[in-house]
PDB file with one MODEL, atoms N, CA, C and O in Angstrom:
MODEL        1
ATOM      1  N   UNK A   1      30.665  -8.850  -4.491  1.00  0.00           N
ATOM      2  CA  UNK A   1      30.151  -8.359  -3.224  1.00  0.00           C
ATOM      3  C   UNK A   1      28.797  -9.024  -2.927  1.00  0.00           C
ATOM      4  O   UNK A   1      27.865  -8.887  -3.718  1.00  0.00           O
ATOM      5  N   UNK A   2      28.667  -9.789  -1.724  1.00  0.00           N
ATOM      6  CA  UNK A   2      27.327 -10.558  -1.499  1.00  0.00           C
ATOM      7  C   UNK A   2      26.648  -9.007  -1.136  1.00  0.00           C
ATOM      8  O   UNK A   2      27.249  -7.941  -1.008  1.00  0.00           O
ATOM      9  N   UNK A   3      24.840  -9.351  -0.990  1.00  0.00           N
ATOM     10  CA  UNK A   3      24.354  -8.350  -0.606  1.00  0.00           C
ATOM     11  C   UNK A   3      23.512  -8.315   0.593  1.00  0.00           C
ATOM     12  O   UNK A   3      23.080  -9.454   0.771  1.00  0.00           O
ATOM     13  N   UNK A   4      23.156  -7.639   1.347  1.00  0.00           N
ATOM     14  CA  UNK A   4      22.434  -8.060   2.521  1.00  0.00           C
ATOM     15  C   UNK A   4      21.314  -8.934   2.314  1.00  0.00           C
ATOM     16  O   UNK A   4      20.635  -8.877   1.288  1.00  0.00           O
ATOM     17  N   UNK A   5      20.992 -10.122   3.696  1.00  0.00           N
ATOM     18  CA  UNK A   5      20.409 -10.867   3.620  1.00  0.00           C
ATOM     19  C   UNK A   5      19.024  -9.920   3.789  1.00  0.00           C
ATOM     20  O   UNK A   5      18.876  -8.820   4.322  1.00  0.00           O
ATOM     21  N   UNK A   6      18.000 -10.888   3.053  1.00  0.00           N
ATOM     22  CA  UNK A   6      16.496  -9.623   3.040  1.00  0.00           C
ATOM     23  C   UNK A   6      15.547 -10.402   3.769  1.00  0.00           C
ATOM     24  O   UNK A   6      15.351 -11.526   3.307  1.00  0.00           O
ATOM     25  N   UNK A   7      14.884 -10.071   4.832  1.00  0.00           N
ATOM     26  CA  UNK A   7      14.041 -10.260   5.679  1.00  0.00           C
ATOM     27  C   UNK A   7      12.525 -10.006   5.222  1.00  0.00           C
ATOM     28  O   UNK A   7      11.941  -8.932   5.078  1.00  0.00           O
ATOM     29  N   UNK A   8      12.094 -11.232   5.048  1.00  0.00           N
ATOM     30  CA  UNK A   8      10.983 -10.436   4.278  1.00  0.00           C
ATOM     31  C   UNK A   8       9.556 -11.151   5.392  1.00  0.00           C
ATOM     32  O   UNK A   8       9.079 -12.276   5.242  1.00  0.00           O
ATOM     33  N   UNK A   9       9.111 -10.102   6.491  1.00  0.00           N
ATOM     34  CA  UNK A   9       7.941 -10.495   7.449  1.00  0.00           C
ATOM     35  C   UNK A   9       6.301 -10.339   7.149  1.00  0.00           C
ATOM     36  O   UNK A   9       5.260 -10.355   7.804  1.00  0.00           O
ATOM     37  N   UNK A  10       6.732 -10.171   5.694  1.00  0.00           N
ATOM     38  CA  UNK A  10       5.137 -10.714   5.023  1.00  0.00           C
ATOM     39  C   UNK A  10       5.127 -11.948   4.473  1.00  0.00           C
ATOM     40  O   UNK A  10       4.048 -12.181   3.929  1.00  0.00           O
ATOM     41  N   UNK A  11       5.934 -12.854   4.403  1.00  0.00           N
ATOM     42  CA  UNK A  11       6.107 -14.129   3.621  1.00  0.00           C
ATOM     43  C   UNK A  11       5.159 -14.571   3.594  1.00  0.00           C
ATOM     44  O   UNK A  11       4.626 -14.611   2.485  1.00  0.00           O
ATOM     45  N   UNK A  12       4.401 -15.156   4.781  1.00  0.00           N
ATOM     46  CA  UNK A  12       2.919 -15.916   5.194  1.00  0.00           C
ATOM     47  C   UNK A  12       1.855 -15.035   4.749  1.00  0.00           C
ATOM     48  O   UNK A  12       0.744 -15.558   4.657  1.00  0.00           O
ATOM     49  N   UNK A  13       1.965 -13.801   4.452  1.00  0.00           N
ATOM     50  CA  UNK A  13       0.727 -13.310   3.810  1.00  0.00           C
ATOM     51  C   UNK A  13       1.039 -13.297   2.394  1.00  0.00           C
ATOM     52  O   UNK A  13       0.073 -13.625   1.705  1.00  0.00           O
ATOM     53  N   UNK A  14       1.994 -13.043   1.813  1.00  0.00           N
ATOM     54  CA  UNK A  14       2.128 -12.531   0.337  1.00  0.00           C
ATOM     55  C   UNK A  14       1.458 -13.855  -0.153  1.00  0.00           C
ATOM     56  O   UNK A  14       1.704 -15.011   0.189  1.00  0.00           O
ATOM     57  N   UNK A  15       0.183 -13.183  -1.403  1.00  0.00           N
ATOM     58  CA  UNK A  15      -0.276 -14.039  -2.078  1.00  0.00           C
ATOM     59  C   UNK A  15      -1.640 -14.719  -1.472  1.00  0.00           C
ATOM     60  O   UNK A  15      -2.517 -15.357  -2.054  1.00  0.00           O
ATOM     61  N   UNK A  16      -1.452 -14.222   0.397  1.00  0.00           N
ATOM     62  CA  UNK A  16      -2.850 -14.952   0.592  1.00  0.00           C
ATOM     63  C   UNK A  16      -3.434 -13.505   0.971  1.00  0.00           C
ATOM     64  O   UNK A  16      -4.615 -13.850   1.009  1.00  0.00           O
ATOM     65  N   UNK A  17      -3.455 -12.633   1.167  1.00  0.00           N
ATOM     66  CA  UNK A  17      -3.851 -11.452   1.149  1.00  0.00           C
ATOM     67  C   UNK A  17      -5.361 -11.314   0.492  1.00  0.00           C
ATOM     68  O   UNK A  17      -5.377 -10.750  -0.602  1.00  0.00           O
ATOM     69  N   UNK A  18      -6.634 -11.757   1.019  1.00  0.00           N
ATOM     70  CA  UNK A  18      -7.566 -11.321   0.274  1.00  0.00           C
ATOM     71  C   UNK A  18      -8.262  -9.733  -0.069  1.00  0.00           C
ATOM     72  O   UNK A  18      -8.772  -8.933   0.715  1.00  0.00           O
ATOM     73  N   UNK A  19      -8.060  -9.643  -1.523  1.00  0.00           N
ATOM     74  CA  UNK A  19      -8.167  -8.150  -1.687  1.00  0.00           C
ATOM     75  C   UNK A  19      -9.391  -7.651  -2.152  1.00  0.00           C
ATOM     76  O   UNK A  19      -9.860  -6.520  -2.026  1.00  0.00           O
ATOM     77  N   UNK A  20     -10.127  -9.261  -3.053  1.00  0.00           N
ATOM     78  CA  UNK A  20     -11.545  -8.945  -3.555  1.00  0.00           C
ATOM     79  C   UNK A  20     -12.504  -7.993  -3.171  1.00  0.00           C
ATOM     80  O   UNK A  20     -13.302  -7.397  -3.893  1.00  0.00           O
ATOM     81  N   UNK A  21     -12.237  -7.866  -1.204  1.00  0.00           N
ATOM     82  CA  UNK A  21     -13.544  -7.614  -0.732  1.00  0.00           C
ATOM     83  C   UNK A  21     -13.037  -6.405  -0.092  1.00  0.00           C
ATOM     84  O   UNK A  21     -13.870  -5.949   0.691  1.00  0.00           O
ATOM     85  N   UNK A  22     -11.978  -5.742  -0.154  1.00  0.00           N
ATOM     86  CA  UNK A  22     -10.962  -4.606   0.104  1.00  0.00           C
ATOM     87  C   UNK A  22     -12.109  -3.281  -0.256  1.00  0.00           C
ATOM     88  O   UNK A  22     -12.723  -3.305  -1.323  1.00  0.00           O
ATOM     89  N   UNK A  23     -12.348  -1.954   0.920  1.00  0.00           N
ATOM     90  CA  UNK A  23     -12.854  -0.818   0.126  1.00  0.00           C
ATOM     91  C   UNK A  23     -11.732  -0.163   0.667  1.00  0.00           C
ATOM     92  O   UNK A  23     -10.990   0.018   1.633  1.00  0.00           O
ATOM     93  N   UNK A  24     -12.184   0.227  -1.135  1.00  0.00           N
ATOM     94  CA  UNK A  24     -10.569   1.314  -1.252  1.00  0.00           C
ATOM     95  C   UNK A  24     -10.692   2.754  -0.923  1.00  0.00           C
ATOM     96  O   UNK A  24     -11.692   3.338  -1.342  1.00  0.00           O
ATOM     97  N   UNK A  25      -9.960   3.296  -0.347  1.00  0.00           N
ATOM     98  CA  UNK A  25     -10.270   4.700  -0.348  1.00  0.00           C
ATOM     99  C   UNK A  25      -9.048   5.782  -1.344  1.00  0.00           C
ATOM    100  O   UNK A  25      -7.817   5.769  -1.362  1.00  0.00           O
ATOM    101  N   UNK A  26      -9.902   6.508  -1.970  1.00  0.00           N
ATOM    102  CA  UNK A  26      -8.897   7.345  -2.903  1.00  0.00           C
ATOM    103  C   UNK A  26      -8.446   8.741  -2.006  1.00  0.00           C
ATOM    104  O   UNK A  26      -9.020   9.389  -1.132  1.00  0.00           O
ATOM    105  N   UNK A  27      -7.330   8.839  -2.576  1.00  0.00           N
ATOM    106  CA  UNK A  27      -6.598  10.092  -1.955  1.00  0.00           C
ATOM    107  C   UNK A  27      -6.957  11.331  -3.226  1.00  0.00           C
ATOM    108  O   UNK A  27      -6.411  11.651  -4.282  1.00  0.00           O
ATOM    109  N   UNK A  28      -7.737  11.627  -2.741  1.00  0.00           N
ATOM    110  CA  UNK A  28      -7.796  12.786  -3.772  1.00  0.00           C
ATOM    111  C   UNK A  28      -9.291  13.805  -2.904  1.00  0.00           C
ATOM    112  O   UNK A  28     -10.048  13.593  -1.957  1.00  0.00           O
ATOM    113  N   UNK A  29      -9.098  14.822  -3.815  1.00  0.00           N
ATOM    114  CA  UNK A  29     -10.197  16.046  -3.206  1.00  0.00           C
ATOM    115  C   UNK A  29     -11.438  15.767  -4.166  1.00  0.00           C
ATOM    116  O   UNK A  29     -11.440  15.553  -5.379  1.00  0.00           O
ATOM    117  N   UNK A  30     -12.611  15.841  -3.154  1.00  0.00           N
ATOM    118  CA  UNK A  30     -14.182  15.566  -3.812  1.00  0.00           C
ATOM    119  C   UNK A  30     -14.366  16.153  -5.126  1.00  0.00           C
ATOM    120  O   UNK A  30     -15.083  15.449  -5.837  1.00  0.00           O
ATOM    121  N   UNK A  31     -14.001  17.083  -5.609  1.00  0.00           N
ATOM    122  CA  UNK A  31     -14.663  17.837  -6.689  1.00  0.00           C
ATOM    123  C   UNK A  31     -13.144  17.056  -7.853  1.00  0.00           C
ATOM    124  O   UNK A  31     -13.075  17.511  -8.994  1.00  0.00           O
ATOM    125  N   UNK A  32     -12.317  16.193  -7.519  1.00  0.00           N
ATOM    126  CA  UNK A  32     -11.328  15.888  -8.400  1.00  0.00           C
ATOM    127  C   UNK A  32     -11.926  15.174  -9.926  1.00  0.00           C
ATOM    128  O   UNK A  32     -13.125  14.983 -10.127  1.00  0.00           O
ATOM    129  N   UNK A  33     -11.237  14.961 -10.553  1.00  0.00           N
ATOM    130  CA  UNK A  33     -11.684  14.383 -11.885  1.00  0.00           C
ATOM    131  C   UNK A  33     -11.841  12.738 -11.652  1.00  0.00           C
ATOM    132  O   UNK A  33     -10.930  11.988 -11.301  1.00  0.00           O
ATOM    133  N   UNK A  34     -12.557  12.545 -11.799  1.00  0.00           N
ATOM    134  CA  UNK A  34     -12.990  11.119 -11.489  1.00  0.00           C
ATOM    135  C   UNK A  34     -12.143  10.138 -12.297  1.00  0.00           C
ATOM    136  O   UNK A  34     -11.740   9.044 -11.900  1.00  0.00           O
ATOM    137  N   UNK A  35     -11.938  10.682 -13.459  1.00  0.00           N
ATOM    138  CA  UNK A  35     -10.535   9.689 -14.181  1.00  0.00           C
ATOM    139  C   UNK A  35      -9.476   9.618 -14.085  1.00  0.00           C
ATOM    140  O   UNK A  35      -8.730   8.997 -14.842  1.00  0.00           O
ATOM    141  N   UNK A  36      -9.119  10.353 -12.959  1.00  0.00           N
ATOM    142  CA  UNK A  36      -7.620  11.173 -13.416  1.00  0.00           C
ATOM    143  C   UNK A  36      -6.654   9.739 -12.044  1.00  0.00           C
ATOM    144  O   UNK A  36      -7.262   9.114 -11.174  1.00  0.00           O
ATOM    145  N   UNK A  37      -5.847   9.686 -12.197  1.00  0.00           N
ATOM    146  CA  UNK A  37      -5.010   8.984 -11.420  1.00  0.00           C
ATOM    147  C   UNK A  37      -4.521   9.411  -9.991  1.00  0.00           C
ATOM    148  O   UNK A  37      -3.996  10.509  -9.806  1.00  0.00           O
ATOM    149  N   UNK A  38      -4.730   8.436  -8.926  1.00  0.00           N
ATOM    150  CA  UNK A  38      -4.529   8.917  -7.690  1.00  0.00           C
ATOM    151  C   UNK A  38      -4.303   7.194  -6.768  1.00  0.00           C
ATOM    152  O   UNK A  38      -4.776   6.073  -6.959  1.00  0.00           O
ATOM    153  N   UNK A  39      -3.292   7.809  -5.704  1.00  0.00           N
ATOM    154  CA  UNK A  39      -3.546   6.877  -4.424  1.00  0.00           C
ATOM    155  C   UNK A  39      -4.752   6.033  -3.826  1.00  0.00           C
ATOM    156  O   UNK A  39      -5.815   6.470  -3.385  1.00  0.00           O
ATOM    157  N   UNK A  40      -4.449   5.100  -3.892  1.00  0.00           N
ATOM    158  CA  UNK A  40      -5.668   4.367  -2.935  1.00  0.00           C
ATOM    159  C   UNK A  40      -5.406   3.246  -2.142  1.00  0.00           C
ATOM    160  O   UNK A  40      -5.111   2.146  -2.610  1.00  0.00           O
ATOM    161  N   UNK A  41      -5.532   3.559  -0.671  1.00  0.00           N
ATOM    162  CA  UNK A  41      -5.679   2.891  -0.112  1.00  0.00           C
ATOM    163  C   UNK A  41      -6.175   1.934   0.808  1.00  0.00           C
ATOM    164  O   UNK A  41      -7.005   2.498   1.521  1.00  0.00           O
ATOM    165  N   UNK A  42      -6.051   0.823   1.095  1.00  0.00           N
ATOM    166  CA  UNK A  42      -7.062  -0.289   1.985  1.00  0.00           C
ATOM    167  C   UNK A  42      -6.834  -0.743   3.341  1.00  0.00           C
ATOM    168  O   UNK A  42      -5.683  -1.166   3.449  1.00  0.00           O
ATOM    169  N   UNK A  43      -7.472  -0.811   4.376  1.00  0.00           N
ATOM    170  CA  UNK A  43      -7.309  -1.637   5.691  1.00  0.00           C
ATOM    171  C   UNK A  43      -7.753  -3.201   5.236  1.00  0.00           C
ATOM    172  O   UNK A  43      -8.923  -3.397   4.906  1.00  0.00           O
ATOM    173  N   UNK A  44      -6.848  -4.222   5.232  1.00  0.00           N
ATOM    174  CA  UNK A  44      -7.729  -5.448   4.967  1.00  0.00           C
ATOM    175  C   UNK A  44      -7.056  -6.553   6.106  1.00  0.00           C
ATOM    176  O   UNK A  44      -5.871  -6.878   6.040  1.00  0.00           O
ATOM    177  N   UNK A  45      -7.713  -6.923   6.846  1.00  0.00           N
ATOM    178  CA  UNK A  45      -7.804  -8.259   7.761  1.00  0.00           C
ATOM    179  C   UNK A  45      -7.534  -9.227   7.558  1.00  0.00           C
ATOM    180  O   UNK A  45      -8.238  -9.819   6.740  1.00  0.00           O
ATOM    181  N   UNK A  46      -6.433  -9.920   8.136  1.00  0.00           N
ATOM    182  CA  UNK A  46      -5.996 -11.429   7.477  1.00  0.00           C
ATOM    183  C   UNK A  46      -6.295 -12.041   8.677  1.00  0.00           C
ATOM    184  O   UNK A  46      -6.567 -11.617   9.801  1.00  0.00           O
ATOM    185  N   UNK A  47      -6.160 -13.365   8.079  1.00  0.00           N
ATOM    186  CA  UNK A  47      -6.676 -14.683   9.208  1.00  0.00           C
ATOM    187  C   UNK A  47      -5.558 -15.017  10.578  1.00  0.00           C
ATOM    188  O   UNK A  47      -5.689 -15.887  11.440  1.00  0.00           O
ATOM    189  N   UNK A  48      -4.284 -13.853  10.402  1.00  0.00           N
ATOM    190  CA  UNK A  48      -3.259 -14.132  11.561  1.00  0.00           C
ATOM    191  C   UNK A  48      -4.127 -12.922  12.481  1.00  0.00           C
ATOM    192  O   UNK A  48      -3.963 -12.710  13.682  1.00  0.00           O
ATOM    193  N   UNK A  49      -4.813 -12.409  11.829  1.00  0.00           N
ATOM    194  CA  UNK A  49      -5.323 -11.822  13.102  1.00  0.00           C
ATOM    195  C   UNK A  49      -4.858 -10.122  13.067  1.00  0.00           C
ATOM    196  O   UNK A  49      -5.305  -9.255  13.817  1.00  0.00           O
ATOM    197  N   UNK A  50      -3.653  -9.900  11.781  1.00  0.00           N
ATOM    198  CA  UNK A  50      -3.315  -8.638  12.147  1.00  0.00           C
ATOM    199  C   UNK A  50      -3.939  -8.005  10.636  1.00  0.00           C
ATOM    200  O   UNK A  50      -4.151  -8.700   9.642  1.00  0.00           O
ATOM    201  N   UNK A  51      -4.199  -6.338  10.747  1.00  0.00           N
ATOM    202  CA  UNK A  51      -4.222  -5.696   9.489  1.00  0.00           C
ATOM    203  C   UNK A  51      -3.533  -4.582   8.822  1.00  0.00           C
ATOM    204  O   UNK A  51      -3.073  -3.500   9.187  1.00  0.00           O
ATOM    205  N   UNK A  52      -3.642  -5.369   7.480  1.00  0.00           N
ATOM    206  CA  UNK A  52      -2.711  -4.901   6.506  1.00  0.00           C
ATOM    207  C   UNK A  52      -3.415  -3.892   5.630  1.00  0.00           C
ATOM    208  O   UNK A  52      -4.603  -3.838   5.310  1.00  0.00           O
ATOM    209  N   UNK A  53      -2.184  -2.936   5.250  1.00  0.00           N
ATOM    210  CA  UNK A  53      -2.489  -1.671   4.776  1.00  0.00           C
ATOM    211  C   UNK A  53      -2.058  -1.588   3.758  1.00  0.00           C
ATOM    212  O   UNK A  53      -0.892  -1.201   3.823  1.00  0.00           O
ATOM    213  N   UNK A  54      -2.612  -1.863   2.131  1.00  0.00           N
ATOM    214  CA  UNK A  54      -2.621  -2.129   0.862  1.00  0.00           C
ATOM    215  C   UNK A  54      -2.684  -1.185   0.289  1.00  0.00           C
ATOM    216  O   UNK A  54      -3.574  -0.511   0.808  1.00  0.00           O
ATOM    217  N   UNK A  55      -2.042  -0.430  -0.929  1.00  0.00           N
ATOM    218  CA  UNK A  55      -1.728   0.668  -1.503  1.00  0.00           C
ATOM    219  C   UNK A  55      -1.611   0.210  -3.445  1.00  0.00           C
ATOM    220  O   UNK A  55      -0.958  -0.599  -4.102  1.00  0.00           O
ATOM    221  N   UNK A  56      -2.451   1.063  -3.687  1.00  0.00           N
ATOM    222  CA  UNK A  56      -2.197   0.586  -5.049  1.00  0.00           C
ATOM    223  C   UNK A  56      -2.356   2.490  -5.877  1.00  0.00           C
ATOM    224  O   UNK A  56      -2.310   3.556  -5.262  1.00  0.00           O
ATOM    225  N   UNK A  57      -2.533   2.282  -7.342  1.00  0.00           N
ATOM    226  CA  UNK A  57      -2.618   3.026  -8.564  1.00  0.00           C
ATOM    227  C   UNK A  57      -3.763   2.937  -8.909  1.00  0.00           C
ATOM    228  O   UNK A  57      -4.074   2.005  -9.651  1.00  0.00           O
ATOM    229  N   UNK A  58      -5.004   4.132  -8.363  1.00  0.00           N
ATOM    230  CA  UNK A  58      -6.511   4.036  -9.442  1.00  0.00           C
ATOM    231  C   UNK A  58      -6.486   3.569 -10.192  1.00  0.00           C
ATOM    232  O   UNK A  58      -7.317   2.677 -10.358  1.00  0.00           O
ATOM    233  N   UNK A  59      -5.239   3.924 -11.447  1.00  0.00           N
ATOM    234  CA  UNK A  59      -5.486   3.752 -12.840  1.00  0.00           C
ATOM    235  C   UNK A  59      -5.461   2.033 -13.261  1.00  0.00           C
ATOM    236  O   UNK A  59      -5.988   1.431 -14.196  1.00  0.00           O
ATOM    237  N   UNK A  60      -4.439   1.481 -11.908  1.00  0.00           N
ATOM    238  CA  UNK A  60      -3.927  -0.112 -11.960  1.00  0.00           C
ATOM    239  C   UNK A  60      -5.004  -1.138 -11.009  1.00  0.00           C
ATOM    240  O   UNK A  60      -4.587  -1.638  -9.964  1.00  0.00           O
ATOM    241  N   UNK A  61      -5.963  -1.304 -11.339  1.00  0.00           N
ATOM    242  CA  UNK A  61      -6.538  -1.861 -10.354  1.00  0.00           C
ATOM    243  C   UNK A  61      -7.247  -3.546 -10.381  1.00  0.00           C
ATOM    244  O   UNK A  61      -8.207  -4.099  -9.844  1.00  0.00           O
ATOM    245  N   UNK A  62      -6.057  -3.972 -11.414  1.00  0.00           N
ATOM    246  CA  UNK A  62      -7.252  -5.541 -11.809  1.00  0.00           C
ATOM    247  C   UNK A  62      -5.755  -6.893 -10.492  1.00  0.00           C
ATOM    248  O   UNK A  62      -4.812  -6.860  -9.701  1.00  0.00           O
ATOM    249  N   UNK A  63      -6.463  -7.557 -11.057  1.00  0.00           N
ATOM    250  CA  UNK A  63      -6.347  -8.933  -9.836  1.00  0.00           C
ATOM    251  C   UNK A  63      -4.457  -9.121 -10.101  1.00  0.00           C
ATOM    252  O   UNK A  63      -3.773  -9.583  -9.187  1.00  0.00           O
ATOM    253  N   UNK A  64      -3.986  -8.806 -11.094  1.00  0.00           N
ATOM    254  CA  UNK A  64      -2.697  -8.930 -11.395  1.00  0.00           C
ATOM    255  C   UNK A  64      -1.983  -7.830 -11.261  1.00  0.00           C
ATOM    256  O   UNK A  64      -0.756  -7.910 -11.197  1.00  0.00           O
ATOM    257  N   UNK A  65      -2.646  -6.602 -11.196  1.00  0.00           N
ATOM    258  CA  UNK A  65      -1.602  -5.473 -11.029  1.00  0.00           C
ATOM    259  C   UNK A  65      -1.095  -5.048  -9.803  1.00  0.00           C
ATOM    260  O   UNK A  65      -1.908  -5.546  -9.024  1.00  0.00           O
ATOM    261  N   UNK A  66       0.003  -4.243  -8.894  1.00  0.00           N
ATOM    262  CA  UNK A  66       0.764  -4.333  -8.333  1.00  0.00           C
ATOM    263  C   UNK A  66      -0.045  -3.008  -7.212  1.00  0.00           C
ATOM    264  O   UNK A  66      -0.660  -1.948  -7.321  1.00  0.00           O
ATOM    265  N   UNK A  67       0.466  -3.941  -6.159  1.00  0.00           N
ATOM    266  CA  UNK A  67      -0.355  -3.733  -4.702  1.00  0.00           C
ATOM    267  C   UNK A  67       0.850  -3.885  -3.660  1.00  0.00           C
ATOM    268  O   UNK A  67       1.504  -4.896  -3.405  1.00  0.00           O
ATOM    269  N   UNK A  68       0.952  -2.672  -3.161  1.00  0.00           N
ATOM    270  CA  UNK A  68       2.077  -2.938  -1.750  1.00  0.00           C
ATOM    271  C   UNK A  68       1.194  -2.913  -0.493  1.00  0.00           C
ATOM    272  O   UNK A  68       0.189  -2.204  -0.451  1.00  0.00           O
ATOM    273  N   UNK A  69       1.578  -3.693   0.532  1.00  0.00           N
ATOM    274  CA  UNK A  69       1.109  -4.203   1.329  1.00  0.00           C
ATOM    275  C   UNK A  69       2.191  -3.778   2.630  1.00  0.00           C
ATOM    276  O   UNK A  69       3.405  -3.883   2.456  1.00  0.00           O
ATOM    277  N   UNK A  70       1.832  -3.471   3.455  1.00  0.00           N
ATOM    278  CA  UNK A  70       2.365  -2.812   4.539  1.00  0.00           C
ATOM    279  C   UNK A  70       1.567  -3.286   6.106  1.00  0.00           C
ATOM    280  O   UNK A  70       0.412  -3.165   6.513  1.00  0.00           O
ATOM    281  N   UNK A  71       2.556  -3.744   6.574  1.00  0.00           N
ATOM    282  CA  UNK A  71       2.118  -3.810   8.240  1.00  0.00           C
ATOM    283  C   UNK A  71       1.933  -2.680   8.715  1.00  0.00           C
ATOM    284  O   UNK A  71       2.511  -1.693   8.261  1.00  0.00           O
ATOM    285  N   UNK A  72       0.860  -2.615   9.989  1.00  0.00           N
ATOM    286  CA  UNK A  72       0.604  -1.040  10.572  1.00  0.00           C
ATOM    287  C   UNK A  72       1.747  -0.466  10.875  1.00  0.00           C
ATOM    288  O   UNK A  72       1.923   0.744  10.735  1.00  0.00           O
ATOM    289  N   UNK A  73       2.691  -1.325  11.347  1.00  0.00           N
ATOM    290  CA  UNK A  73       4.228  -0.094  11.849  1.00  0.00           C
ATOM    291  C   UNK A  73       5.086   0.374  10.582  1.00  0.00           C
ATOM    292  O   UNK A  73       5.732   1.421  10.630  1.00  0.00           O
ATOM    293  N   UNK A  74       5.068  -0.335   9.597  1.00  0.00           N
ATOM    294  CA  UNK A  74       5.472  -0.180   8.294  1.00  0.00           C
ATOM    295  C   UNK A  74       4.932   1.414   7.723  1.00  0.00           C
ATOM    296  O   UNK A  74       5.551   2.456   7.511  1.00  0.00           O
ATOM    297  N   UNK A  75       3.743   1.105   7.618  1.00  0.00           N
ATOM    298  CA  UNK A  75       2.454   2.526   7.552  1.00  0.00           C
ATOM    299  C   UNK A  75       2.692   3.407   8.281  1.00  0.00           C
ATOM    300  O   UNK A  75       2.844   4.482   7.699  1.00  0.00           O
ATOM    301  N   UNK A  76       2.847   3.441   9.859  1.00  0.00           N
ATOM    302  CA  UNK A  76       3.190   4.559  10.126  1.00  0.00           C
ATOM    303  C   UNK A  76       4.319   5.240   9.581  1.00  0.00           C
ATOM    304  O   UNK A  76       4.338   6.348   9.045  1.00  0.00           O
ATOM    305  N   UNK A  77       5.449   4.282   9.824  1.00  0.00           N
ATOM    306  CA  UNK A  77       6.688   4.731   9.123  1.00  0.00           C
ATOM    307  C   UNK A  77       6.625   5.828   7.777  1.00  0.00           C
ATOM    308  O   UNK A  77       6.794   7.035   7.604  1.00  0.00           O
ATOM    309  N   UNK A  78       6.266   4.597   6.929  1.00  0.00           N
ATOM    310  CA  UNK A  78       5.834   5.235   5.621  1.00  0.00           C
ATOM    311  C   UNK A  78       4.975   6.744   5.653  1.00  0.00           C
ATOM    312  O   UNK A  78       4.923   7.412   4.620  1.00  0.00           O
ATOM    313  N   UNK A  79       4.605   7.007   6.357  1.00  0.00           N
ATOM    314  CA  UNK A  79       3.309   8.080   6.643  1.00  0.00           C
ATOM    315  C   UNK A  79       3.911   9.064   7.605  1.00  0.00           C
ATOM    316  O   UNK A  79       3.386  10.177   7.578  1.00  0.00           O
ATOM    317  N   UNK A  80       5.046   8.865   8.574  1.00  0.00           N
ATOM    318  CA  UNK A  80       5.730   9.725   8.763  1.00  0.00           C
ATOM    319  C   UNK A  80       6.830  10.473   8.158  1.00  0.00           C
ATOM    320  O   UNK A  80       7.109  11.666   8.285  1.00  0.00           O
ATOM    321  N   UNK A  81       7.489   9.427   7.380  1.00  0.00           N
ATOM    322  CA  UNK A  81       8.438   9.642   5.775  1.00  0.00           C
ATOM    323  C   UNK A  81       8.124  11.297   5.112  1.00  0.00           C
ATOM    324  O   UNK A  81       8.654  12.404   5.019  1.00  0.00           O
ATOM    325  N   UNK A  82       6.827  10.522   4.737  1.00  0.00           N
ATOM    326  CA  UNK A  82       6.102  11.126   3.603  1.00  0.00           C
ATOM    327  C   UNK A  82       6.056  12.999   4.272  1.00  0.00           C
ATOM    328  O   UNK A  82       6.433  14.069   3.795  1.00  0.00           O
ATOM    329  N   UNK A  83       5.467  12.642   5.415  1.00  0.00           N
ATOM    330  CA  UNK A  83       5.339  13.672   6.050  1.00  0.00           C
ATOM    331  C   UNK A  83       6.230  14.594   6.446  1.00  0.00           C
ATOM    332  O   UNK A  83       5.895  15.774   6.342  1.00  0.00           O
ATOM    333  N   UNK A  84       7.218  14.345   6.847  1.00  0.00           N
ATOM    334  CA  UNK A  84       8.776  14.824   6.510  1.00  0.00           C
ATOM    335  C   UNK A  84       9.072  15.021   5.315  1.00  0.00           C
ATOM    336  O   UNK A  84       9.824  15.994   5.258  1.00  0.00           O
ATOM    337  N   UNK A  85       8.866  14.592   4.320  1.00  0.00           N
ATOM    338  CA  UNK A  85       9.556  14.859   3.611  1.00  0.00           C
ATOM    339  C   UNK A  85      10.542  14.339   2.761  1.00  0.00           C
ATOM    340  O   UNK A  85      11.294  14.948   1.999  1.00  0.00           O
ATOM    341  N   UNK A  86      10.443  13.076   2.996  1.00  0.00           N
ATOM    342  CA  UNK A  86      11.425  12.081   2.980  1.00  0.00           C
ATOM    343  C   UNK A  86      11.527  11.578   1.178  1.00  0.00           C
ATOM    344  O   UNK A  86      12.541  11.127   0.646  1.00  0.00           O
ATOM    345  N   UNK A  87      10.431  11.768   0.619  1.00  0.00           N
ATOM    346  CA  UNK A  87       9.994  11.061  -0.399  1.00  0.00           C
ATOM    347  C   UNK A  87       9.816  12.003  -1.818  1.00  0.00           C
ATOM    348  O   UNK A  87       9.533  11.652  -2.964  1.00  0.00           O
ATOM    349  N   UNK A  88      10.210  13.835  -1.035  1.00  0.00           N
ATOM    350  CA  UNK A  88      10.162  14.580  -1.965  1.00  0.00           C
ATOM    351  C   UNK A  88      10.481  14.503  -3.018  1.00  0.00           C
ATOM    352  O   UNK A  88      11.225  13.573  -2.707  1.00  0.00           O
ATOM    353  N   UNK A  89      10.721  14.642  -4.537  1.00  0.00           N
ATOM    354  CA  UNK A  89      11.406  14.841  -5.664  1.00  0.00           C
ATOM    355  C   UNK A  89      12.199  16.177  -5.207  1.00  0.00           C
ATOM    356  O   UNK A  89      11.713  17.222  -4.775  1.00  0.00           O
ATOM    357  N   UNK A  90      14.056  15.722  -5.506  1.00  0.00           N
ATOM    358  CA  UNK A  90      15.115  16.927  -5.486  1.00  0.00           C
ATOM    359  C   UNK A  90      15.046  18.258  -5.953  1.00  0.00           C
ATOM    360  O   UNK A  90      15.556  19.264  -5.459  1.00  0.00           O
ATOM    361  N   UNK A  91      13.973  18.075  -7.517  1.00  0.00           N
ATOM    362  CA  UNK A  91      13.744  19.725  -8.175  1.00  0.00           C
ATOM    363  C   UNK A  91      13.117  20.404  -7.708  1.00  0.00           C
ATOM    364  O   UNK A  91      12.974  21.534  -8.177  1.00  0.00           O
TER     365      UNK A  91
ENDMDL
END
């Protein structure tokens, strides 16, 4: 069985994505444990002119570890998902 062809409309950014200068913002409540693991995410500006919405793991945060990258309509999506419900765990 072939599988669907995959469209992938970050091509031209993946990899040029500068993240060095990225401030991250954590998802978590002020009084939280400062070590403890949480969401974070970035608005970062590329040179096509549009910005991208970068999501990573507090705990994962060096130049090699794994960063999803999302166009603003992507983000909303994702952020309406979430919001629904979409992403719950079944138990």
């Amino acid at each position: 069985m072939e599988s669907a062809p995959i469209y992938d409309d970050k091509a031209e950014v993946r990899g040029r994505l500068d993240l060095s200068k990225a401030e991250w913002q954590r998802a978590a409540e002020p009084d939280a444990d400062p070590d403890g693991e949480y969401v974070e995410i970035a608005f970062v500006p590329h040179t096509d002119g549009k910005t991208y919405i970068a999501m990573r793991n507090s705990k994962y945060t060096g130049p090699d570890d794994t960063v999803l990258v999302f166009t603003e309509s992507e983000w909303d999506a994702f952020v309406e998902g979430a919001k629904a419900g979409e992403f719950d765990e079944p138990w």
